[in-house]
N, C-alpha and C positions, 0 to 999 in steps of 0.2 A: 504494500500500500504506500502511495505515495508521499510522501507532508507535505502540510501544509506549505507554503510559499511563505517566511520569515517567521514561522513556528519555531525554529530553531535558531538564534543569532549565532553569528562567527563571534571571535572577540571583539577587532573593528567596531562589527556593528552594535554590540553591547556597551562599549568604552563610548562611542561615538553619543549613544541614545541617552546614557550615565550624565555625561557633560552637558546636555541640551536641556535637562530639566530646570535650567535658568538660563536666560539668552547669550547666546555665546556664537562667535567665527571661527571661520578655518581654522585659522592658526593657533587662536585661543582654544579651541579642541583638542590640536594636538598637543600644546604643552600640559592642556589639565592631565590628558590621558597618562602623559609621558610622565608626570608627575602621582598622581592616583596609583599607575603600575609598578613606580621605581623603574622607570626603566626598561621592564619585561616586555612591556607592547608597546608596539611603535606602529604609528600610524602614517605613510605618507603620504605624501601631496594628492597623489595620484587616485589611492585608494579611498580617500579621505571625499573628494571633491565629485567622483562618483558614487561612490554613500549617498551623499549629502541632496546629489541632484536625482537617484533613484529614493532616496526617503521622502524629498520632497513632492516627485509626481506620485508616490502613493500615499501621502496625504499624512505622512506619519511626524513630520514636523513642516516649519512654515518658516517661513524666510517677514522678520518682522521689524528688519528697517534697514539700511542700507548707509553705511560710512564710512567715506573717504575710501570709496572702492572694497569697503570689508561687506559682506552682507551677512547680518545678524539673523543668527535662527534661534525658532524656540521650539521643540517638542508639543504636539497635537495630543489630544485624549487619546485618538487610536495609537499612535507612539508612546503613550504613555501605560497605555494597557497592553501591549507589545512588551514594553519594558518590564511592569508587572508580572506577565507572564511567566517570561525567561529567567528573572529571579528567582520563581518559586519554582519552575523546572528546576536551575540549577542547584537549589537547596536541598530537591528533592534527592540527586543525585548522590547530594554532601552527605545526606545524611544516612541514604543509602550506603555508602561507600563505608562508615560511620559502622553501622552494623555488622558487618562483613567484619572491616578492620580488628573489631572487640570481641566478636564472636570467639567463647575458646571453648564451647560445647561440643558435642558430639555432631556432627551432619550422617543422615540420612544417606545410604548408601544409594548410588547413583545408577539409572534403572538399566538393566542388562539389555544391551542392545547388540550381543555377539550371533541372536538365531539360537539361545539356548545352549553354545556350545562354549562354556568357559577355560579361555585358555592360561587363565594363573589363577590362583588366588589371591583375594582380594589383597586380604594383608602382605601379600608377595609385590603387590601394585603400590600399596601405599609405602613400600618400607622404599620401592625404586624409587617413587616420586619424591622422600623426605632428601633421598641421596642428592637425586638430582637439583632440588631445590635449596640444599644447606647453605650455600653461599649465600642466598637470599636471607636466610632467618639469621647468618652469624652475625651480616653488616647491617648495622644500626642506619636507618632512615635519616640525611640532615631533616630538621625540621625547618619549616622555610617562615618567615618572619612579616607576617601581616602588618606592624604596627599597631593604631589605634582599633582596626578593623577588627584586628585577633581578640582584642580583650574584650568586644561588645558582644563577640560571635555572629556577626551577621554584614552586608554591606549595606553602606547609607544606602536610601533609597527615597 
């Protein structure tokens, strides 16, 4: 099944819709962004001014004044429920991911899909896969550094 057409944002277009919820320009978009990310996401020229002018013919922000050659946009209710959206999509994910991560229960063995014809034992399966995986569980995760974002648990919005 298909998606939706902007059901899903890129980051661009996420960072880009984040900046718009108070009137803002090109350029001033991408330094919010550059700044909001530390860095991580970089928006350019190129991609930035195509966004802006495919956001604008579908109605998702609006271009609302125009100075010294800069043109000032601000995010529309439907860009704004767009935005809404995608936040609680991506929490959904966070927090999905979230349970997984913590999970240190038993799981439910995974449904035999050989035709009935088993050819290890399971426990023979999971003892290859801890082998194979040990590198992963010895090296500790860096943990990466949100800022003020980290300690609220959530993005402004």
């Amino acid at each position: 099944m298909a998606r939706e057409q902007l059901k899903t944002l890129t980051e661009p277009m996420y960072y880009i819709l984040l900046s718009l919820l108070k009137e803002n320009h090109g350029y001033g978009i991408m330094q919010m962004v550059d700044e909001l990310t530390e860095g991580r996401v970089v928006i350019g020229a190129g991609t930035l001014y195509s966004l802006l002018s495919r956001f604008e013919r579908e109605k998702i922000i609006t271009q609302v004044a125009e100075e010294s050659r800069r043109k000032i946009y601000k995010i529309t209710e439907k860009g704004s429920d767009i935005l809404q959206d995608e936040y609680t999509r991506l929490n959904h994910l966070v927090e999905d991911g979230k349970k997984f991560f913590q999970f240190e229960g038993e799981r439910k063995d995974p449904p035999d899909d050989s035709g009935g014809e088993k050819t290890e034992d399971l426990s023979e399966a999971v003892e290859k896969e801890k082998a194979r995986t040990q590198v992963i569980h010895d090296e500790p995760k860096p943990r990466r550094n949100f800022g003020n974002l980290g300690k609220k648990g959530m993005m402004p919005v």
